[in-house]
N, C-alpha and C positions, 0 to 999 in steps of 0.2 A: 580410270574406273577399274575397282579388282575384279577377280574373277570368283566370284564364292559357291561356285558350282562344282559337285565334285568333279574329279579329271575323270574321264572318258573308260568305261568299264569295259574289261576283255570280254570275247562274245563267250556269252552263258553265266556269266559271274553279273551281281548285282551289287551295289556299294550305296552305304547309305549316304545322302549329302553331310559335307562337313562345312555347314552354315545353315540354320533353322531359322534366320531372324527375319525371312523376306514374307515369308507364307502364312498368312493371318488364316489360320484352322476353322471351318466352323464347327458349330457347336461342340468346343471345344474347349478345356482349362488350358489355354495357349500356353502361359507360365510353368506350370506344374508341367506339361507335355516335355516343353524344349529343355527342361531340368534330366529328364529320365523318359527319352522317346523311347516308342514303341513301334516299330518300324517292322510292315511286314514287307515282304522282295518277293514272294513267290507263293502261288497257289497249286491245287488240284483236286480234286475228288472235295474231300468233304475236310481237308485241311489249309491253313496259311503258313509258309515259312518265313519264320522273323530273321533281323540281320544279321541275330547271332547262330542262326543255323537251328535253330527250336522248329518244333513244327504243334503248330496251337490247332485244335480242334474245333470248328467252327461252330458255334451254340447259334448262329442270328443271323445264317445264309445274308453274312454283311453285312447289309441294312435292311432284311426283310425281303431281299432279291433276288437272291442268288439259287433258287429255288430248285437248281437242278442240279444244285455243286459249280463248281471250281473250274477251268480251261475245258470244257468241255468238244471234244475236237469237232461235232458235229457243227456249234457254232463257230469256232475259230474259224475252221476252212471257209464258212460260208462269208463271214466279214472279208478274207485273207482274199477269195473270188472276188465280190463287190468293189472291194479298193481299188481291185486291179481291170476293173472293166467299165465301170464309172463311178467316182467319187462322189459328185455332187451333181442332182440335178434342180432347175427353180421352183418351187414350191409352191408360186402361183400362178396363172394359166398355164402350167406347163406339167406332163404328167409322168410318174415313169412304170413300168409294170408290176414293182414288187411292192409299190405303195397299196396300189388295187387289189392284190392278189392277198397280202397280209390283212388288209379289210375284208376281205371274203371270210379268211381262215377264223379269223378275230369274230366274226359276226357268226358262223357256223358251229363255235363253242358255246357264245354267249346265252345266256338266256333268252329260248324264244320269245319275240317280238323288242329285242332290241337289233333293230334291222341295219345301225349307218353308222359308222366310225368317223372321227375328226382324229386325229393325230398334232401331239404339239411334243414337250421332250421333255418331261418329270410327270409328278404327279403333282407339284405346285400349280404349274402350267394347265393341268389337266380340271382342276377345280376351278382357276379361275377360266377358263374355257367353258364347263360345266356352269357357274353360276351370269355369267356372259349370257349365253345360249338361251339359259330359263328367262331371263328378264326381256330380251328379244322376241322368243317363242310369245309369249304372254304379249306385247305389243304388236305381235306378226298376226294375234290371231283376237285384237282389239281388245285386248284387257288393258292395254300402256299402263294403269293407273298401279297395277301390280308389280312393285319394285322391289318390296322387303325382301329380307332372305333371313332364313330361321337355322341357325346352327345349336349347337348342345355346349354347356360347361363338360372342361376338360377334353373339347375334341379336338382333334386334329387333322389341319386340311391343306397342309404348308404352308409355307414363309412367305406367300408375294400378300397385299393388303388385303385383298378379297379371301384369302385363306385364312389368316390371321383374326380378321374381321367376324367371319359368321365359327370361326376356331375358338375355343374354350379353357386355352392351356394358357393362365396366367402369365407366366416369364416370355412366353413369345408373344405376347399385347402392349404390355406398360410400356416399354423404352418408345414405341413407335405414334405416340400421338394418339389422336380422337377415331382414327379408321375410317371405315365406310359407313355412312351414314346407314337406318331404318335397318336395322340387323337385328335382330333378338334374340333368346339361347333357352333351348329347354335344359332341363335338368338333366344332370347325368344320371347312370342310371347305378349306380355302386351304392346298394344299403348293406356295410358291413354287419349292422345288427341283424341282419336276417339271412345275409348269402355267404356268411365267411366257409370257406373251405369247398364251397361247390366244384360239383365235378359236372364242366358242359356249363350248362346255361342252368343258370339260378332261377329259384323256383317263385322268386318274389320281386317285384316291380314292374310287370305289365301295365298296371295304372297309371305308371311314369308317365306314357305316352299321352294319355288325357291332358294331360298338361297343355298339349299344342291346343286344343279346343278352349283353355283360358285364354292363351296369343291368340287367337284366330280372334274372343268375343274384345280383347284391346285394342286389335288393330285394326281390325275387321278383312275379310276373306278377299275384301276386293282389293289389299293392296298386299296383299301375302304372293311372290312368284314362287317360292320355292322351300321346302326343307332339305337340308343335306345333314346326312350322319354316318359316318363309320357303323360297319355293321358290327363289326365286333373293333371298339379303340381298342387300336395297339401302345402307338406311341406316350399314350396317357400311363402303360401301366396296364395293362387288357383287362379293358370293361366288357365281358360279354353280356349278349342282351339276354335278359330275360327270356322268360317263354312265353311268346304273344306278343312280347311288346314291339317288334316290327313290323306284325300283322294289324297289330292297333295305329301306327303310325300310318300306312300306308291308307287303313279307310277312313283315317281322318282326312288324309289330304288328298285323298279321292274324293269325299263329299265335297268337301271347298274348292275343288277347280286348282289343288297347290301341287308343285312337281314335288314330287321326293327324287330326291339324289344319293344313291349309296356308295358315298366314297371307298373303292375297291383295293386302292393304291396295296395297303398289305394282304388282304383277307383274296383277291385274285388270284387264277392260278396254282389252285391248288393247295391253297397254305390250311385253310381249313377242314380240307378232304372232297370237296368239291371245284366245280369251277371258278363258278363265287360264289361268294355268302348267297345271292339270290336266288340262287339253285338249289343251298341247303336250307334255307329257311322259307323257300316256296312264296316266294315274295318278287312280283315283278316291279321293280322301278320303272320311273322315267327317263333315266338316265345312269349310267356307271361310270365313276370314272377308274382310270386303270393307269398302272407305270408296274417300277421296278420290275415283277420278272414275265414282264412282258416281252422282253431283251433276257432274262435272267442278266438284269444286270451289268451288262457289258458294256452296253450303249446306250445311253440316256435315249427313254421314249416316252411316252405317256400316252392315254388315247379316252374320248370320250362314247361311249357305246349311248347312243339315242334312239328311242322310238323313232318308227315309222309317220306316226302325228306331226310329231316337232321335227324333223329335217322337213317331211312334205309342207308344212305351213312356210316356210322358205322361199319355194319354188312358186313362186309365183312374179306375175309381172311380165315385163320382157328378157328373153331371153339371153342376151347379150349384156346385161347388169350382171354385180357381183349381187349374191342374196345375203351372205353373211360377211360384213366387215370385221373380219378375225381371221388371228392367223398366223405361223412363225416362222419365218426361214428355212429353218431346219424340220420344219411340218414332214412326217411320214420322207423322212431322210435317205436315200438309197443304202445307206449300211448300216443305218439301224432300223431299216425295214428288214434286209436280209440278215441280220442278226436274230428278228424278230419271228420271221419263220423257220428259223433253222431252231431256234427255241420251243415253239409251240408243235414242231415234230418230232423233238425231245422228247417233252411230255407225252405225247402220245405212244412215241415205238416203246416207251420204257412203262407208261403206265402211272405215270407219276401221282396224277393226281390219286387214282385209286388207292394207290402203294399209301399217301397221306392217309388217305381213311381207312386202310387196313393197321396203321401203327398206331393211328388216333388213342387207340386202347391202353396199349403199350408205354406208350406217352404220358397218358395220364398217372396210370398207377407209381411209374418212377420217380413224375413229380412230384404227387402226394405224398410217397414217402420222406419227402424232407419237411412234413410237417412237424414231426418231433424234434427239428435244429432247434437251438438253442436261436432267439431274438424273431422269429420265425408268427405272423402275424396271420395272414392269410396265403392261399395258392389259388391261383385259376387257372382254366384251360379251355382251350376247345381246339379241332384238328391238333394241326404241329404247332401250334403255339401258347407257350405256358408264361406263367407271372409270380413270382416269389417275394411277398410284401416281407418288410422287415420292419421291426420297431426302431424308428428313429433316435438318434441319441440326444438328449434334450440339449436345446440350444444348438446343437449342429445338425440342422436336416440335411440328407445326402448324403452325409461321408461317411455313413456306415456301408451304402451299398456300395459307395464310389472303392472304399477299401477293400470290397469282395471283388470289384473290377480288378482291380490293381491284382490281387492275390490270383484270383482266376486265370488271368492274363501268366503268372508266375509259373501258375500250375497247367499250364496245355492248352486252357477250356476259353475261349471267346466266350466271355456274354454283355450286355449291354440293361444300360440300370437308366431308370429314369426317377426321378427324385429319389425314396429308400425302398425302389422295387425294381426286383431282378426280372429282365424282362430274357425270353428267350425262341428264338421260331427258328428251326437247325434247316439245313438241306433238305428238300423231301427225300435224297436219296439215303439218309442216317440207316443205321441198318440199328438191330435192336443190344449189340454189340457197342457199338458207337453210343449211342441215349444211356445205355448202364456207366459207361466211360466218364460223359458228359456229368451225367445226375449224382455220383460218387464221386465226383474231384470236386462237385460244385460243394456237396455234404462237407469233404474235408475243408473247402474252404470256411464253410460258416459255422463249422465246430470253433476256429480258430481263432471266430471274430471276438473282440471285445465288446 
């Protein structure tokens, strides 16, 4: 058997493998990749170092994670402690202190009256934990008959079947079969004829939300457990909501007895200039779910924030039964809990979240100005995260923006496209130096485009 690993690197030098053919990429053009990798070795602050020694400026804090920048030493030290004092403890009847203690902190930001945290390790995990929970709740407290689950076209809840399932983004449905059964999708909320170029939340589609009061008279209320929606889709391309339209959601499915779920996975932690979305939009759920920079990123975590109602409907019976059959190995993990706290005292000493709502401004204006590009269709925003729609080129949807990937990537700038729209959510630490940087390399790239 060969060896197709690269040979062994001197300490502080980093070397890219010289063999690409073992590692199936996800969402990823695997072919196109291993023609002309892109290989980053090194981070910091609010850059990556690629192989060839370039240092690219981060437009998409990763994958929407990285919310407090790059090796930040306050988390490393605290992983670097935890390894070294216990690595792993079990996950079920067995406890350890920083599990507790990171559910405290987690619970003491969140929106009051979401009182109990569940811990599993993405935000895939995290939704299907979240839509789990609702259809149990709903059984726990004699509704059983309420199973449906109500997602939105074009949303996104991740990759396992239950995300995919009540999720709305075409290319992550088809390949995978028929799904989970009794699911159904409100509308998204994107009327380009009315909301093109908004700055913040669009002034038109509140009404959208009526929609759910059609499902509710199809299915009827007694078999509806739950709605779940991204408060603001990111991964779609950022759909932000409307104005009212999540206060319309929510007393829908207050009158009908239905959970709403606001999947938090990007809009947490700050990215919008708040906590969560449910702090800026004055809007209490039933449930949140949360990952990426919950960790900033480090260490896969995810976590479910639940009313006081629905964990206590649980607790009942004898006490010596398990209440909830769910659950992962790596549940509230010892070092990606201390990861977890040494991140959310991040935010705090430094201010981060605030720091997002004081540039929110800043933000906005530099990315409207790339409305006069050339192929340039629509912009949206809201907090630190913007969207640059492009006109597709006929017959080839994608490769107009995939080519601004590529070119971006050439010119310094990280950013991430999802079908022919530039999506981008930076560091909260970006300074307003940095965002001129980012927004003028991105200009020169789409001057360039064909």
């Amino acid at each position: 058997m060969s060896n197709r690993s690269a040979e062994a690197a001197e300490p502080g030098q980093s070397r890219a493998p010289n063999d690409l053919r073992a590692f199936w990429m996800p969402f990823t053009a695997n072919r196109q990749f291993k023609q002309a990798p892109r290989m980053f070795v090194g981070a910091d602050g609010m850059h990556y170092t690629t192989s060839d020694g370039r240092r690219v400026l981060d437009g998409t804090a990763g994958l929407w994670c990285c919310n407090a920048g790059h090796c930040r030493p306050r988390i490393t030290q605290a992983i670097q402690r935890q390894a070294a004092e216990m690595d792993y403890a079990p996950a079920f009847q067995m406890g350890h202190p920083k599990a507790f203690e990171l559910a405290n902190r987690l619970v003491d930001i969140a929106p009051e009256g979401l009182d109990h945290a569940f811990f599993c390790n993405s935000g895939s995990e995290a939704v299907e934990t979240a839509l789990k929970i609702a259809i149990a709740y709903q059984r726990a407290i004699g509704q059983g008959a309420r199973t449906r689950l109500i997602g939105r076209e074009r949303g996104y809840h991740g990759v396992n079947f239950g995300g995919i399932s009540v999720g709305g983004i075409v290319t992550n449905r088809k390949w995978f079969g028929t799904l989970l059964a009794g699911v159904d999708h409100l509308p998204h909320t994107h009327l380009p004829a009315k909301n093109l170029f908004s700055r913040g939340q669009p002034e038109h589609g509140a009404d959208l939300a009526d929609e759910l009061e059609r499902i509710v008279t199809l299915h009827d209320a007694s078999t509806i457990a739950a709605v779940i929606v991204e408060p603001v889709a990111g991964s779609t391309g950022v759909l932000v909501p409307p104005k009212g339209y999540l206060k319309r959601l929510r007393e829908i499915t207050a009158k009908h007895g239905i959970l709403l779920i606001f999947d938090e996975v990007i809009t947490g932690f700050g990215r919008i200039g708040a906590g969560f979305a449910a702090d800026k939009y004055e809007i209490l759920p039933d449930m949140i779910t949360c990952a990426k920079g919950l960790t900033n990123g480090v260490i896969p975590m995810g976590g479910v924030l639940t009313t006081g109602a629905i964990h206590d409907a649980f607790m009942t019976g004898p006490e010596h039964l398990i209440e909830l059959f769910h659950g992962y190995t790596y549940s509230g993990n010892p070092i990606a809990a201390a990861a977890g706290l040494a991140t959310l005292e991040t935010y705090r000493e430094e201010g981060l979240f605030e720091r997002a709502a004081e540039l929110a401004p800043y933000w906005q204006e530099a990315l409207h100005s790339l409305r006069d590009c050339r192929h340039v269709i629509d912009i949206r925003n809201e907090g630190l995260i913007g969207a640059v729609e492009l006109e597709s080129i006929p017959g080839q949807p994608t490769a107009r923006a995939f080519k601004a990937f590529l070119d971006a990537y050439e010119a310094g700038i990280l950013i991430r496209t999802t079908g022919d729209i530039i999506a981008m959510s930076p560091p909260l630490i970006i300074s307003e130096e940095q965002i001129d940087e980012l927004i003028g390399k991105l200009r020169s790239v789409l001057t360039k485009l064909a």
